[in-house]
Legacy VTK file of the C-alpha trace (Angstrom):
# vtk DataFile Version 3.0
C-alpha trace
ASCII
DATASET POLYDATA
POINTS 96 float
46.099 -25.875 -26.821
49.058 -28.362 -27.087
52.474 -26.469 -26.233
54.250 -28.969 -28.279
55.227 -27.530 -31.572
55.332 -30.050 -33.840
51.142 -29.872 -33.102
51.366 -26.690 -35.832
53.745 -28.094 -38.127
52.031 -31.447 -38.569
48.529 -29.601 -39.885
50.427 -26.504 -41.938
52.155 -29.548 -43.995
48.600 -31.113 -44.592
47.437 -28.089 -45.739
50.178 -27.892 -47.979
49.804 -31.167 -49.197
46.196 -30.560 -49.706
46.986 -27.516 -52.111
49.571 -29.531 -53.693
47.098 -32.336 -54.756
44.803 -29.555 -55.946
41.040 -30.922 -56.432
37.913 -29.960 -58.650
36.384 -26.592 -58.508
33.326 -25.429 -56.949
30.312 -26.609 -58.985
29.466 -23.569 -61.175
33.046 -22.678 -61.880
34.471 -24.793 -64.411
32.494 -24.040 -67.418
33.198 -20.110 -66.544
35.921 -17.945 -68.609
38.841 -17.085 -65.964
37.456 -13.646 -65.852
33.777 -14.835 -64.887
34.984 -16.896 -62.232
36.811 -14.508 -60.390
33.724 -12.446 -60.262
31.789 -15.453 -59.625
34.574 -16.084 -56.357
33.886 -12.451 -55.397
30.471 -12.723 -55.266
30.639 -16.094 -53.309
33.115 -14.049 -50.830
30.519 -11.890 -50.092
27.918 -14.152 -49.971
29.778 -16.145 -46.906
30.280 -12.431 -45.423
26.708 -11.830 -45.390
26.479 -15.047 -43.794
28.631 -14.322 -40.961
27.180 -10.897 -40.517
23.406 -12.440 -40.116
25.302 -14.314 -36.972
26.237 -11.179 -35.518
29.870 -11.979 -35.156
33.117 -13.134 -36.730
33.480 -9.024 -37.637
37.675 -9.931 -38.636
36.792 -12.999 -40.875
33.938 -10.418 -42.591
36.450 -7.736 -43.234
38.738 -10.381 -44.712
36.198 -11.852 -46.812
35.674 -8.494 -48.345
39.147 -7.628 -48.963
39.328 -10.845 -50.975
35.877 -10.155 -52.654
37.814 -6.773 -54.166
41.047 -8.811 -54.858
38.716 -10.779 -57.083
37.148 -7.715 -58.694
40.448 -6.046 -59.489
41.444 -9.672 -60.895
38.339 -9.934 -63.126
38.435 -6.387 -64.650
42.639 -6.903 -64.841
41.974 -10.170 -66.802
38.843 -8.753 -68.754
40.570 -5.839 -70.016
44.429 -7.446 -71.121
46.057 -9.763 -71.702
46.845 -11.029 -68.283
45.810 -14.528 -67.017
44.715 -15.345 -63.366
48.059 -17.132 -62.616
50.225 -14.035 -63.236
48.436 -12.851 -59.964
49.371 -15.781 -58.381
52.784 -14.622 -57.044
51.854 -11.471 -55.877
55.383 -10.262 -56.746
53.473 -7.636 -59.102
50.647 -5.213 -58.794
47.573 -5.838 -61.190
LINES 1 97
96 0 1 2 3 4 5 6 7 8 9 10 11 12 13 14 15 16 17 18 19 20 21 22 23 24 25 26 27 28 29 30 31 32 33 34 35 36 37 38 39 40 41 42 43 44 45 46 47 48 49 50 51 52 53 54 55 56 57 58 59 60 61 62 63 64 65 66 67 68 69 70 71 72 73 74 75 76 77 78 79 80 81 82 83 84 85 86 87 88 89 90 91 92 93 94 95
């Protein structure tokens, strides 16, 4: 590992560029309501932690993916049951 910096700022502004020009969703999740396709992300979260699991390893990224699988639960039945839309969760200034 490079000592130099610049090395971690050069590849945390491509990822921010890469949010910033955005891209098309996962096949599967365009046609769904916003509400469905949290749920639908949950379930995917889960589905990569089971994957991990079956390797018998990665035990922090597995924990992580199921903290966001719940995030997306608590989205779907916050969006399901107002008047909320996913980008008011966006900020996480505000609890659900």
């Amino acid at each position: 590992m490079s000592d130099d910096p610049k090395v971690v700022t050069d590849v945390l502004e491509e990822a921010h560029r890469s949010f910033e020009r955005g891209g098309t969703p996962e096949e599967g999740l365009a046609e769904l309501t916003e509400e469905e396709a949290q749920l639908k992300k949950a379930c995917r979260l889960i589905a990569a932690a089971q994957t991990l699991q079956d390797q018998n390893g990665y035990h922090t990224a597995v924990v992580e993916l199921a903290f966001g699988a719940i995030e997306r639960s608590f989205e779907f039945y916050a969006i399901a049951m107002s008047d909320d839309a996913v980008h008011d969760f966006m900020d996480h200034e505000y609890a659900y």
